[in-house]
C-alpha positions in Angstrom: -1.7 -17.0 17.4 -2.0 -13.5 19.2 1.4 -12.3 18.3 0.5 -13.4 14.5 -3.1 -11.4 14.9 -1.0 -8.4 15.8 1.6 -8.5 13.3 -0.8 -9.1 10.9 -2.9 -6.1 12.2 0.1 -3.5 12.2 0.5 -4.8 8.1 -2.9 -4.2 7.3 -2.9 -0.8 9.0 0.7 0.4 7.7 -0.6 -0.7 4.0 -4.2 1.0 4.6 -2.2 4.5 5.7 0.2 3.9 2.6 -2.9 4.0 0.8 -4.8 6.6 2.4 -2.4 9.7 0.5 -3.7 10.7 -2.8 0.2 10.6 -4.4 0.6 7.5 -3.2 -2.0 6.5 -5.1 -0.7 8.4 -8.1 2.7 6.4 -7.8 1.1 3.1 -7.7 -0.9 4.0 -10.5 2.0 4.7 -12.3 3.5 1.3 -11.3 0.7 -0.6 -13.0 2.2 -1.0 -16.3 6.3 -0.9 -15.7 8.6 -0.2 -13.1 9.8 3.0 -12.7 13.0 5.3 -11.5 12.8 8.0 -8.9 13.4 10.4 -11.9 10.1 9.4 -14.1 8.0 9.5 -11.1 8.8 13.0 -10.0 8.7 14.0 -13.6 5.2 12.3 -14.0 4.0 13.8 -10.4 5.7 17.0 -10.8 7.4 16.6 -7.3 10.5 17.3 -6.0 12.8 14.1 -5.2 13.0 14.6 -1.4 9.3 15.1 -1.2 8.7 11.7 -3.5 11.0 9.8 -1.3 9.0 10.3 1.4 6.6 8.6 -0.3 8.1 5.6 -1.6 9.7 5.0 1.7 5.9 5.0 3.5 4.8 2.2 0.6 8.2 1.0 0.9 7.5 0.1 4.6 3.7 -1.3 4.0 5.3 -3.5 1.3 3.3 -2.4 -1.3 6.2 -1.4 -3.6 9.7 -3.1 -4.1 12.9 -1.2 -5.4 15.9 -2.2 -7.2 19.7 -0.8 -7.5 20.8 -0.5 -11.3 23.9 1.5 -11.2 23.2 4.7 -9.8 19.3 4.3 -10.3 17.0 3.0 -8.3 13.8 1.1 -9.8 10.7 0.8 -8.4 7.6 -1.6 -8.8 4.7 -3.0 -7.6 4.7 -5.6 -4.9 1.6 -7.7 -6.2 1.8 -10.8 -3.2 1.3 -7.8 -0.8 -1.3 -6.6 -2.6 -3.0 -10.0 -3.1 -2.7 -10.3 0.5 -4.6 -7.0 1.3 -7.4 -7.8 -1.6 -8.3 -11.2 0.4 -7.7 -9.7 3.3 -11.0 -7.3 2.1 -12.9 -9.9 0.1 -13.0 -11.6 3.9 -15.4 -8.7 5.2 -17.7 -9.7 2.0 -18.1 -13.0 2.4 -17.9 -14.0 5.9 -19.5 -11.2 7.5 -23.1 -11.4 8.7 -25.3 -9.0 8.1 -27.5 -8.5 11.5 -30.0 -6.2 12.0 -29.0 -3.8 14.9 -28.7 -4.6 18.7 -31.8 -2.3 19.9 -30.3 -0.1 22.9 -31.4 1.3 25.6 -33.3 0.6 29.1 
């Protein structure tokens, strides 16, 4: 069970950093509707492709987008089970988390 906790705590935080860089956002906002090649993004972000696969390699690696190899392109998308997985892992805090008043501290 612990070495389950921990792998699913290294997930949550590699896909909470992924998420915590404003053009990462920007790509998977661009993912929303279709998948995408390395060329539209950088045209749509206006970044350069070493600096954009950067990026894709950090959501990449939190499993938050999934590529695919047509010919010489490489096509990228959304990875919506690991997103699923990160909104229940939110909607958790909401609905099984009590609301106590605070511990009073002191002497």
């Amino acid at each position: 069970m612990e070495v389950t906790t921990t792998i699913l705590s290294t997930n949550f935080a590699s896909s909470f950093h992924a998420l915590s860089d404003p053009i990462r956002l920007k790509i998977l906002d661009l993912l929303r509707n279709q998948e995408l090649c390395v060329c539209d993004l950088s045209t749509a972000l206006e970044l350069s492709q070493s600096k954009l696969s950067f990026h894709l390699k950090v959501l990449k690696e939190a499993q938050l987008v999934q590529s695919q190899q047509v010919g010489r392109w490489t096509y990228y998308r959304l990875n919506l089970a690991q997103l699923i997985v990160l909104e229940e892992y939110l909607a958790q805090f909401r609905r099984f988390s009590p609301i106590l008043p605070p511990r009073i501290c002191g002497d």
